[in-house]
Phi, psi and omega in degrees: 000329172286350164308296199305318158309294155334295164325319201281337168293327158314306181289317181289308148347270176323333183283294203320293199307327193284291143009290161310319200273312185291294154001290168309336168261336167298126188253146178290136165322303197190164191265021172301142172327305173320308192293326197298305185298346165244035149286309186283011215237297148350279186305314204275328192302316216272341192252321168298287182328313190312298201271326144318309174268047132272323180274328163326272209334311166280013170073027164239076199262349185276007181259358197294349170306351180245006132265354166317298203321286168344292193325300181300319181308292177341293193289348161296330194274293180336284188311299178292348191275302187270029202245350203215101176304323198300357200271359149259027144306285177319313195301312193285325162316317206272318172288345177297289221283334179264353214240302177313312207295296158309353196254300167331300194274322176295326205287345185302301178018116140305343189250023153310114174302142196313307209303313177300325179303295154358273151349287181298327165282336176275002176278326199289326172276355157255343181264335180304318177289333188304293201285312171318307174336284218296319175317334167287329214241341171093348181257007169245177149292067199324253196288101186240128190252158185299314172288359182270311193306302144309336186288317173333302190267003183041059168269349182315323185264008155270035157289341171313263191339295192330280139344324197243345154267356163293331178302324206269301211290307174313149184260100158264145187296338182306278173002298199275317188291287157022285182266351169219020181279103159277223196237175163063012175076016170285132153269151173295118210232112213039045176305111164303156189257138188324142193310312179305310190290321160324300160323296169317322201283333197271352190246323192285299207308294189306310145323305186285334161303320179299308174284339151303315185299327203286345170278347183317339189272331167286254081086336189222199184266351186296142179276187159303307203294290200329309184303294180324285190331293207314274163355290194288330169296306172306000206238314158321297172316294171318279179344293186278014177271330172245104200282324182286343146299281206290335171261333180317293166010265191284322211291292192286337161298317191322292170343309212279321163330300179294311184315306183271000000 
C-alpha cells in the first residue's frame, strides 16, 4: 500500500505543476470584480492542494483534511461564480456580513487601544453599507450555506466528504486518538494516517483541483482547448496512479450510458 501512495503522491505533484504551469500562461478576461474573484479563488485552490502534499510529505498527513476541506469550500464558491455573474453580489454580501459581525464582536473589548479602536470603525464604515445594500437588494442569499452552494452547481452529494474531513480537522476524541494514540502507554507524534485515508485525501484533493481548472477559461485568456489538453493529461495521469479513480469512473460513464 505504500507504493500506491507514493505513486499517488508522485502523480499529484506532477498535476500541480502542470496546473501551475498553465496558470502562468493566464491573463484576466477584463477587470471586473468577478473575474478578479475567480482568478483569486483559482489561485487559493491551487495553493491549498500545495500545503495539502506538504503535510503529506512532512508525516502530518493527518492533517491534511483541512486544506483538502478549504479546497471544496473554495471551490463551491467558484463553481457557482462561474455559473452565475450575478454570484459576486453574494460573495461581497458574504465577505461584508462576516466582516461587520467581527467588528461587532472585537469592539466589545475593554482593552482596545484608540488606534484599533480607530481602526476598527473605518473597517466598520466600509463593510456595513455593503452589506445593508446588498441585503436590501433581493439579489442575494443572507443564509447561503456550503450545501446549498453544491447543490446549486449540482455537487451536492460531495458534502459527505465535506463532513468526514470536518470530523479529520477537529481535535475530537475520535481525531486525536486516530493521530496520537501509540503503544506502550507512548503517545504518537507524526504519525503518517493510515494509506487509504492518504489516498483518499489525494484523490478528493486532485479532483477539486481539476474542477477549478476546468472553469479557468470563464475568468482568464486560457482557452476550451488549452484547458482541455492539460486536464485531460492530468486526468490521465492521476488515473493511472490511481486505479480506484479510473473503475470509479468508468463504472459512472456506464451508469450514465445505461440512463441515456
Amino acid at each position: 500500500m505504500a507504493d500506491d501512495v507514493n505513486k499517488a503522491k508522485h502523480a499529484a505533484y506532477t498535476i500541480l505543476e502542470m496546473y501551475e504551469g498553465l496558470i502562468q500562461e493566464a491573463h484576466r478576461r477584463d477587470d471586473s470584480d468577478r473575474v478578479a474573484y475567480g482568478c483569486w479563488l483559482t489561485l487559493t485552490t491551487l495553493e491549498q492542494f500545495h500545503a495539502a502534499l506538504c503535510l503529506i510529505e512532512n508525516r502530518m498527513s493527518s492533517h491534511a483534511a483541512g486544506p483538502v476541506r478549504s479546497m471544496l469550500e473554495s471551490l463551491a464558491d467558484l463553481l457557482n461564480l462561474a455559473a452565475c455573474e450575478g454570484y459576486a453580489d453574494q460573495m461581497r454580501y458574504d465577505s461584508a456580513k462576516e466582516n461587520v459581525t467581527l467588528f461587532d464582536e472585537f469592539g466589545k473589548s475593554e482593552h482596545l487601544e484608540k488606534e484599533m479602536t480607530d481602526t476598527l470603525a473605518e473597517w466598520d464604515a466600509r463593510d456595513r453599507p455593503v452589506r445593508d445594500e446588498l441585503a436590501q437588494s433581493g439579489t442575494i442569499t443572507k443564509k447561503l450555506h456550503l450545501e446549498k452552494k453544491l447543490e446549486r452547481v449540482e455537487l451536492e452529494g460531495i458534502y459527505v466528504a465535506y463532513r468526514v474531513f470536518c470530523g479529520m480537522v477537529h481535535p475530537n476524541l475520535t481525531s486525536l486518538k486516530a493521530r496520537h494514540d501509540g503503544s506502550d502507554e507512548a503517545s504518537a507524534y507524526r504519525v503518517d494516517a493510515p494509506p487509504a485515508m492518504v489516498l483518499t485525501l489525494l484523490r478528493y484533493g486532485v479532483d477539486f483541483l481539476t474542477r477549478a481548472i476546468n472553469v479557468l477559461p470563464a475568468f482568464s485568456s486560457i482557452t476550451e482547448e488549452q484547458m482541455k489538453k492539460v486536464t485531460d493529461q492530468a486526468v490521465a495521469i492521476w488515473y493511472d496512479a490511481d486505479p480506484l479513480s479510473s473503475a470509479e469512473a468508468k463504472a459512472a460513464d456506464t451508469e450514465h450510458g445505461a440512463a441515456t
